[in-house]
Phi, psi and omega in degrees: 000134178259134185237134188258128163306110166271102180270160196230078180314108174251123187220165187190164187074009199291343179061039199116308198228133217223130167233200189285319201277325137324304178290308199313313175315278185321321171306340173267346157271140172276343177217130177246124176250141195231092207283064172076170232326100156301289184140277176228160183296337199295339159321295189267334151288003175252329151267008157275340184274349166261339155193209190285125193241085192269095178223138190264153173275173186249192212257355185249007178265153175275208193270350163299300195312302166329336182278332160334287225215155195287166175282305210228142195221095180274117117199178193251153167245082163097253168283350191260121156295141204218118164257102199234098153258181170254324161289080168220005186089189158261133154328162302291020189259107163235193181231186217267347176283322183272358162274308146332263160359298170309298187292313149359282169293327220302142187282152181281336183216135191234086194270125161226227185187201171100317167291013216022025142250145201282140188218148174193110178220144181277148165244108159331293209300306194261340144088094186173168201240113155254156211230140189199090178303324169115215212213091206267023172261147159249025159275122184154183190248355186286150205257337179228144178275111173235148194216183191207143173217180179167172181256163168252153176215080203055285227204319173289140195250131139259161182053033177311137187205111150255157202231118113280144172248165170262157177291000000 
């Protein structure tokens, strides 16, 4: 039996800015997922142009983007409920709309973005892996540029990998 992986390029933060070591990443992916501000549009059409693109706006994208793309992005993948805001906090500190969201929803994976540091915890209480790639932009105050990647295998997250660059 062939069981095919779906990998997944998780980015978040670009603030704008996309260099060769993002697309060389994305390329190696089957879905690039974008936890928010984004920057510009020209961003996520350029990575539409290389493969399948799921992103949410950030608290700093405008109102073109907004018009684009969800505050929050609910769906599932081969088995896994999959949650995408750019605001939502760390176990247990969430802030009170993502908590709202969780119990509502809840997802086997819960992503966001917005702190530029990157977190990657299991949450008991809500029983799901939360992912905070951190901030693959060099607007910020993080000192190394991070992006994340890994597979899904039905129900299962595999091969968790993170990549840094220096700013």
């Amino acid at each position: 039996m062939l069981i095919i992986l779906r990998k997944i390029l998780l980015i978040s933060d670009t603030h704008g800015y996309i260099d060769d070591k993002i697309i060389d990443y994305s390329k190696k992916a089957d879905e690039i997922w974008h936890a928010g501000d984004i920057g510009n549009l020209k961003i996520i059409d350029e990575l539409k142009n290389i493969n399948k693109v799921r992103a949410v706006y950030g608290n700093i994208d405008n109102i073109n983007i907004r018009k684009d793309l969800k505050r929050d992005l609910k769906f599932q993948i081969e088995d896994l409920k999959v949650l995408i805001t750019h605001i939502g906090g760390y176990p247990p500190n969430y802030n009170k709309r993502t908590i709202l969201e969780l119990q509502k929803y809840k997802p086997d994976l819960f992503i966001c973005g917005h702190s530029h540091i990157l977190k990657i915890m299991y949450d008991k209480k809500f029983k799901l892996l939360h992912i905070n790639p951190g901030a693959i932009g060099k607007y910020g105050f993080h000192q190394k540029r991070t992006m994340v990647r890994f597979k899904i295998d039905k129900k299962e997250i595999k091969n968790l990998e993170i990549v840094e660059f220096d700013r």
